[in-house]
N, C-alpha and C positions, 0 to 999 in steps of 0.2 A: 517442631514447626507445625503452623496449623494445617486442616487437615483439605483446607478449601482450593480446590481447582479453578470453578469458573468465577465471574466477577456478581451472575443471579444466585450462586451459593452463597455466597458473601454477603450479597446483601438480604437473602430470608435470614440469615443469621444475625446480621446487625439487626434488622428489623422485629426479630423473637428475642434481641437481649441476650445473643448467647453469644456474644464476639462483641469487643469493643473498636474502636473504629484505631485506637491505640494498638490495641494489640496485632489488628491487619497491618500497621505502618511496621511495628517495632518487625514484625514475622516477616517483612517484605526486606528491610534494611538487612534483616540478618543472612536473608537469601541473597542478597543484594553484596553484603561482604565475602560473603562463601564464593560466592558464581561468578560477580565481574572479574575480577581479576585473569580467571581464564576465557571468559568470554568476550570482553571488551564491547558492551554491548549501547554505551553510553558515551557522549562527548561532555557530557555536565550533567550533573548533579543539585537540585534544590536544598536548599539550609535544612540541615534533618530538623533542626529547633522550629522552624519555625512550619512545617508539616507534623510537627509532633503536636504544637499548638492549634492548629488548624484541626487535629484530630479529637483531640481532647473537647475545644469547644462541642464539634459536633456529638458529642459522647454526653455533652452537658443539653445541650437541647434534647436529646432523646429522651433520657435522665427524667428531665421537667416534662414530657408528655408533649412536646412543641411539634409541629409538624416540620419535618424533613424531608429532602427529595429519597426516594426508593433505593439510590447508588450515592449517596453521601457518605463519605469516609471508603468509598472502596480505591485504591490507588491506581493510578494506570500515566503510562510514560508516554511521551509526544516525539514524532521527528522532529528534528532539528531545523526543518524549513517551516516550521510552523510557529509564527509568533505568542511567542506569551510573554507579558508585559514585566517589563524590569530582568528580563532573565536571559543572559547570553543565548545567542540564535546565529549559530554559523553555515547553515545549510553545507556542513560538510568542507568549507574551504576556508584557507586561507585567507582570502581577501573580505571574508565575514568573519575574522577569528573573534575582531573584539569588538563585535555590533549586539548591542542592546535594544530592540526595539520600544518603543518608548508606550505600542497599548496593544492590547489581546486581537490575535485572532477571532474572528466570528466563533469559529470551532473552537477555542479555548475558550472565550468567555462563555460557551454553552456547558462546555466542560467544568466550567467552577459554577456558573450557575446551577450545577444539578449536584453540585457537595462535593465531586471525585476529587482526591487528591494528586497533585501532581508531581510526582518524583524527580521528574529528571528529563532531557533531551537527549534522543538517540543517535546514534551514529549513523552517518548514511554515503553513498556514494558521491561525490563535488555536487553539488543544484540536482540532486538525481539523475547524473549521467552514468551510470551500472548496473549492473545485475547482480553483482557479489559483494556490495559494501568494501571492495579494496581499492577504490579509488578516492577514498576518503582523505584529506588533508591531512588527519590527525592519526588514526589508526585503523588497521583491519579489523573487520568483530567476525569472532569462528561462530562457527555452528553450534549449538549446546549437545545436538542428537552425535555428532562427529568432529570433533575438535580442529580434525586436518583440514573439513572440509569448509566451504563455503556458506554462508546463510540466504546465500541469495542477495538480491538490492531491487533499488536502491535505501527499500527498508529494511535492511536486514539489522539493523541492531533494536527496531522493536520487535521483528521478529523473532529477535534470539532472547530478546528480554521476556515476550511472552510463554517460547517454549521453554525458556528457562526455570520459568517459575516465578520469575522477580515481580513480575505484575500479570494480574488476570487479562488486562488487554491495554491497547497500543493503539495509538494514532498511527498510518503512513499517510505515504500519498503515492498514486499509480497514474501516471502516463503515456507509459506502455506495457505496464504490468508486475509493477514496484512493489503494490502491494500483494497481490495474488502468486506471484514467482516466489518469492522469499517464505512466503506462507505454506508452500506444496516442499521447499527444501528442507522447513523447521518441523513441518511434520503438524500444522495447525492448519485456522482457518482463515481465510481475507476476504473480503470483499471491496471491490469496487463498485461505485453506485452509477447510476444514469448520470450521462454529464451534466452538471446544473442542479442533481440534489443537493449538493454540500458544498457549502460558498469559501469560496476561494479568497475572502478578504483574508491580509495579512499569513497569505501563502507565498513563499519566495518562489515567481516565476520561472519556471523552465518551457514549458509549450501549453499556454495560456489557452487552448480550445482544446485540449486535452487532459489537464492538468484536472486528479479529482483527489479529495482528501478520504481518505477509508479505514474501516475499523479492521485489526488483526485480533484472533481473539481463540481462545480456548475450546468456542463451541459457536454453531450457528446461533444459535437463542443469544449468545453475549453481544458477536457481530449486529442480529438485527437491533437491541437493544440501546446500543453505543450509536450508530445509524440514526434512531430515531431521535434521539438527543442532540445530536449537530447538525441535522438536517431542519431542510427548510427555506425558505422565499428569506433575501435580505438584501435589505437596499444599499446596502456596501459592495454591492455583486450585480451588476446588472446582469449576468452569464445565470443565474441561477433560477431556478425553474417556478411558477406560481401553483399552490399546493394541486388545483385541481389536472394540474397535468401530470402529475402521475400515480400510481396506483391506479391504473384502470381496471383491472381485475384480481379483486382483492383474495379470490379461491380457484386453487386451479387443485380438484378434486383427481382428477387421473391426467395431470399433464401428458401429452404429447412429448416424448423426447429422439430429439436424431441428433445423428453420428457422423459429422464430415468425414468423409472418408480423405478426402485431401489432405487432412490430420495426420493419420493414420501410416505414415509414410516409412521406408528403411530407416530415415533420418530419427525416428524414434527409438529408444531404448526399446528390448521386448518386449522390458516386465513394464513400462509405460500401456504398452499396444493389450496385453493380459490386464491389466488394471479395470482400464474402458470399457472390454469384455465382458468382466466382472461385473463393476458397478452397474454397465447395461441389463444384467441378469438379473442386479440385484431389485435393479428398476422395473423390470417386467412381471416379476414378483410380488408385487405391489399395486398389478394388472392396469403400468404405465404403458402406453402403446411404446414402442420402439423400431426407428427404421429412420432408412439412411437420407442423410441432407446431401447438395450440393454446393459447397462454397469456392467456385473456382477461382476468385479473385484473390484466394488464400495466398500465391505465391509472388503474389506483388504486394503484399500488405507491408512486408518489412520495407522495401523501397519506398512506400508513401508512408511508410510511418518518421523513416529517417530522414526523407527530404524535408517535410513540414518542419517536423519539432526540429531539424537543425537551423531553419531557418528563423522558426519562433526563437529558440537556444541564441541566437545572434543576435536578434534584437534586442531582448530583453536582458543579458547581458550588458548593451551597448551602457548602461548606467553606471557599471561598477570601472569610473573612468577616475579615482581619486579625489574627486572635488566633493561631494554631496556624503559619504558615509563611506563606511569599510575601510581600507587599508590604501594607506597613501604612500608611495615611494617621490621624495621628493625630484626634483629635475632641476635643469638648469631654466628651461622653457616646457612651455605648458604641456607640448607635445610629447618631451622627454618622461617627464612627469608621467603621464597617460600610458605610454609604451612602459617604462618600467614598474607602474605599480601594476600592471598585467601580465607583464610579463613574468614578476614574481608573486603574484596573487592566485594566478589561475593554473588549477595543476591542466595534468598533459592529457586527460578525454577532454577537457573542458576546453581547452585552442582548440581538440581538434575538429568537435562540434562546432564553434564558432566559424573555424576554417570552412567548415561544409558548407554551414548556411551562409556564410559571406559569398560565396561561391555560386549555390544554388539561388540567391537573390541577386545577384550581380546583371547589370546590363549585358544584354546577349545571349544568357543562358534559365533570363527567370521564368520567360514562356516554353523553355525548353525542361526546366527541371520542377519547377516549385507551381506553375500554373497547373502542369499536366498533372502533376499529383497532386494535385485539390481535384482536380475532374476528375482520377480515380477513386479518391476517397468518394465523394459523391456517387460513384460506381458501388463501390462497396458497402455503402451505407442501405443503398437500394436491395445489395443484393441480402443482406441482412434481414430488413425488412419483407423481400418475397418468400424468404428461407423461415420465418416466423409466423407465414400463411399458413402453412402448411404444418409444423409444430408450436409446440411453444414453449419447450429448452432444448437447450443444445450442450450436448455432452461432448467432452472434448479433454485432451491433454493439456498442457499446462505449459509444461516445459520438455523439449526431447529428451531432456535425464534429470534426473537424479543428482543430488547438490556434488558439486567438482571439487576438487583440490585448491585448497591455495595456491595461487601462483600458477594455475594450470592453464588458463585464458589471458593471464592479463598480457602476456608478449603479440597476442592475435588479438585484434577490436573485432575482425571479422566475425571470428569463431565465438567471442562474447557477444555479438548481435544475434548470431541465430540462435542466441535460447531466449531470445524475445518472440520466434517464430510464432508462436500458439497464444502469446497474452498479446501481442499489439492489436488482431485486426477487430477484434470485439474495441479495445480503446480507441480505434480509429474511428471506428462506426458512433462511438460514445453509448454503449447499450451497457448494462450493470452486470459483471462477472462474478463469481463467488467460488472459490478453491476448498475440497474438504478433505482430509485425508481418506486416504484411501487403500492403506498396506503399506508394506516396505519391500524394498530390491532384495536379492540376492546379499548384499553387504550392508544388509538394515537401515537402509537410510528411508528414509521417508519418501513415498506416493503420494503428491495431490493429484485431482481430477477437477476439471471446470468445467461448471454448469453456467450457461449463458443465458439471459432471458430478453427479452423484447422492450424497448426504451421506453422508461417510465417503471415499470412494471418490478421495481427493485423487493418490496414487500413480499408478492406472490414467489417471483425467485426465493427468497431467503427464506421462504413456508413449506415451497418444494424439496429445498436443499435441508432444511432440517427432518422434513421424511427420510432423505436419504442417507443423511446421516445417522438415525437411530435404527433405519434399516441394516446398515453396513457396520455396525457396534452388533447388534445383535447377532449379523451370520457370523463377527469371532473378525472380521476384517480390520 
């Protein structure tokens, strides 16, 4: 197998002629026959022939001296809520089993505009309602670091594609911490961007003011790279930000970093709370200032994160009614019809969300549940922004543990909410997150640690976060 890790190895390779864009695909397939089978990290698969063909071409313009984009022929796998044209796109469920969308995402067509090849659609939990990829329609995908264990969700099957090795990096998408969670359990990197860098055309909704598509990937420098490729102003997205609004400070030379201690809580694993510790030392090393933040509104974050998106989850649902696309159970009457292609369409987090937010928007109870928590989020968003006066990352956990067992959460939704505790309130606020490894537990699994940065300012994060990642390789971490 070749000998290449990241997706910038890949490509000074292609670029110096020393790797054909053939030989990444044939080296990927082969990974790809070894590893899914135990890992189940895919819902579908692309025509190998005609990715082979695509390879080749691009191996023919090099050849002839032709100009090509920098990541042309390097390969990388998409979630499955992420349209790309002519190619099954189930977002995980049943009642998309056999939907084809008929033209590219923003994000895929930026993604073939820049050469990379596209493998395959990953597995992921219903419309991204999980943390563990087992609430999937079709199958669970294990961890590649722990086979028992979890990979996290609701991207965990580019997750486990990336640590696996089958591709240098992965599309997800994080709306309360999809892509960043499954990244800290595979033992890699995610990022989530400022909400409205990366346009949301031809993303299968789940909470459309939250919803962001993000790179999973091998190393910081692939994450930022991938990032600047799909990002961008696009007029298929009115939600998407116009270039001069972000990046406002393109060098942050000794970042300011602090430490919620709100975080920091029993409800964390030890080697979690040792982790932070660490990384914080490894940051002061670096003669990063270090000292503590206040994020008190930490402890209502998951109830305004779960009142919104279930209410978002319920509307935008409301479509998948049999008449227009997806799966149709016929009826005697229209109504019958409606009740039972949902009722066998949509698995069981996906009513239950729906249940929520029908509930939290319902007459009598929408000033009571769903107003008040927009006027906390708007609480939180501020408090985000005072807490970023004063530094300008924020170091933090990820998740209270360490990836969990199969089967070990799915009986409790409860116990599977709170390991959203630490990625939802950065999603709430819409500010850009980034997960790096960071060690392993006591039983080897994988440590991430999240660094948080101030909205817009997605670049200088990921400049930051790549210091501290070559810092944390070096001390042996």
């Amino acid at each position: 197998m070749l000998p290449f890790r990241t997706a910038v190895e890949m490509a000074h390779a292609l670029n110096a002629r020393e790797v054909s864009s053939v030989e990444l695909v044939q080296d990927a397939f082969m990974k790809l026959d070894e590893i899914e089978p135990s890992i189940q990290a895919f819902i579908s698969l692309v025509d190998r022939g005609s990715v082979l063909g695509a390879a080749q071409e691009i191996d023919k313009q090099r050849a002839r001296g032709n100009t090509v984009s920098k990541f042309a022929g390097v390969p990388i796998a998409i979630k499955d809520n992420i349209a790309v044209a002519g190619h099954r796109m189930t977002a995980g469920s049943k009642i998309l089993a056999n939907y084809y969308p008929p033209t590219d995402s923003t994000a895929a067509s930026r993604i073939k505009a820049a050469g990379m090849l596209i493998l395959g659609k990953t597995n992921m939990d219903e419309f991204g309602f999980g943390s563990s990829t087992e609430n999937s329609a079709f199958h669970p995908t294990y961890n590649p670091r722990a086979l028992d264990r979890v990979p996290g969700g609701s991207s965990g099957g580019s997750a486990a594609a990336v640590a696996a090795g089958v591709v240098p990096w992965a599309l997800g998408t994080d709306t309360g911490g999809s892509v960043r969670q499954p990244a800290a359990c595979c033992g890699i990197v995610g990022f989530r961007p400022t909400y409205g860098r990366v346009s949301r055309n031809g993303l299968v909704a789940f909470c459309s003011s939250m919803d962001q598509i993000g790179p999973l990937a091998n190393s910081v420098e692939d994450a930022e790279q991938l990032l600047l490729i799909i990002s961008g102003p696009d007029n298929c997205d009115s939600t998407t930000l116009p270039a001069a609004a972000l990046d406002r400070s393109l060098a942050l030379l000794t970042p300011r970093v602090g430490i919620p201690r709100e975080y920091l809580t029993s409800a964390c694993q030890p080697e979690m709370v040792e982790a932070i510790e660490h990384v914080a030392s490894v940051a002061g090393s670096l003669g990063w200032p270090v000292e503590d933040v206040s994020l008190p509104l930490t402890e209502y974050a998951l109830a305004i994160y779960y009142i919104i998106s279930s209410v978002e989850a319920h509307s935008n649902l409301a479509r998948y009614d049999g008449v227009k696309f997806g799966l149709r159970v016929d009826g005697v009457t229209h109504e019958e019809m409606v009740i039972r292609t949902r009722t066998e369409g949509f698995g069981a987090e996906a009513k239950r969300r729906i249940l929520l937010g029908t509930f939290a928007a319902s007459a009598g109870y929408q000033d009571k549940f769903y107003n008040r928590a927009c006027q906390a989020r708007s609480a939180l968003q501020r408090e985000f922004e005072r807490a970023f006066e004063a530094v300008d990352l924020i170091l933090s956990p990820i998740s209270p543990t360490t990836a969990w067992r199969l089967g070990e959460r799915v009986v409790d939704p409860l116990f599977m909410y709170m390991s959203d505790v630490y990625s939802v309130p950065g999603a709430v606020a819409g500010v850009p997150s980034v997960v790096i490894p960071a060690g392993v537990d006591t039983e080897g699994l994988p440590i991430g640690v999240q660094l948080t940065g101030s909205f817009g300012n997605d670049v200088s994060l990921l400049g930051a976060a790549r210091e501290l990642e070559r810092a944390l390789l070096t001390s042996g971490t």
